[in-house]
C-alpha positions as CSV (number, residue, x, y, z in Angstrom):
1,X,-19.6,-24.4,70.5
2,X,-16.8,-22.9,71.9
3,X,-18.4,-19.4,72.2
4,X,-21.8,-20.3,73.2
5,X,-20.4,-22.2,76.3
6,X,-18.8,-18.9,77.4
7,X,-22.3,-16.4,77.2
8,X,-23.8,-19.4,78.8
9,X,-20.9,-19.3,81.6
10,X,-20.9,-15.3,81.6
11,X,-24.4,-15.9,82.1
12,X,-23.9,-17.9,85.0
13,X,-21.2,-15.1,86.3
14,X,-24.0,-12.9,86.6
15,X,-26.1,-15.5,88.0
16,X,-23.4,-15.8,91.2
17,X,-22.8,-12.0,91.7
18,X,-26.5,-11.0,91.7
19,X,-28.9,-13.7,93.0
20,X,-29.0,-14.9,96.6
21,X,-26.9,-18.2,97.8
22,X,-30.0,-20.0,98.2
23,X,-31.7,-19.6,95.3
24,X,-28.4,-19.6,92.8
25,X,-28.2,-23.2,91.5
26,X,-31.6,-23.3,90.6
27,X,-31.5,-20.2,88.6
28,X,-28.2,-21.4,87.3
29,X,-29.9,-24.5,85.9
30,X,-32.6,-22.2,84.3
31,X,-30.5,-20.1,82.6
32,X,-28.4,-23.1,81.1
33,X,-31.8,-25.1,79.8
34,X,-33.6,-21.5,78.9
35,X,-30.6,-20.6,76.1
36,X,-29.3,-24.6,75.7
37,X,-31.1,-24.3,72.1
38,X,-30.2,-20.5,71.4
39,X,-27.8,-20.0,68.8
40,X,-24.5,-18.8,69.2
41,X,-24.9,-16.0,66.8
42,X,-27.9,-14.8,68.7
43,X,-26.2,-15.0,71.7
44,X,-22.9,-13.3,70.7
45,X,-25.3,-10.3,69.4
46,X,-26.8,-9.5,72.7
47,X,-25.0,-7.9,75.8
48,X,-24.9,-10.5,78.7
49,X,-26.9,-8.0,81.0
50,X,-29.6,-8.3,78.9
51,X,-29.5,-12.3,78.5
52,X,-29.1,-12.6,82.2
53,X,-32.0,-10.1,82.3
54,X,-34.9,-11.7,79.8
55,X,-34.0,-15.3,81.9
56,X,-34.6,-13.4,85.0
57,X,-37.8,-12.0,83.7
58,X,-39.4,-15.4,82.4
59,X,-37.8,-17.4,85.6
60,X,-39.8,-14.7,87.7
61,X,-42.7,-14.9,85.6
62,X,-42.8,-19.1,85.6
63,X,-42.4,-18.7,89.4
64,X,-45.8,-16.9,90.1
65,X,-48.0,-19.5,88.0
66,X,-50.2,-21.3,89.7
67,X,-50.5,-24.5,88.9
68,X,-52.9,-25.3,86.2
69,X,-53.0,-21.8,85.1
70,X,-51.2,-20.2,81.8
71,X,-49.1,-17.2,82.7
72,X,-48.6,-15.1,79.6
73,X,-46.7,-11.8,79.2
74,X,-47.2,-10.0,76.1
């Protein structure tokens, strides 16, 4: 448990140095509910950068659906 806590607070490292003040605890909460159920294996495996990245990618993508519409990405 130990280790997943610290991706997930690398994750939220990133989260503070890259994303604007105002939109930073929303993202933060993302990130921590988007990889809550995510292994610790699979998270040791992958470079934070590229966590941080996917979340950022599906946080965008959920943010430009409009309501009653699916949004997929394939």
């Amino acid at each position: 448990m130990q280790q997943h806590q610290r991706v997930i607070e690398r994750l939220l490292e990133l989260v503070n140095e890259q994303v604007a003040e105002d939109e930073r605890q929303l993202l933060c909460d993302f990130v921590s509910h988007y990889y809550a159920g995510t292994s610790t294996a699979d998270l040791a495996e992958r470079d934070p950068a590229n966590l941080y990245g996917a979340a950022l990618a599906h946080f965008n993508l959920l943010r430009r659906r409009q309501r009653g519409t699916p949004k997929l990405h394939i």
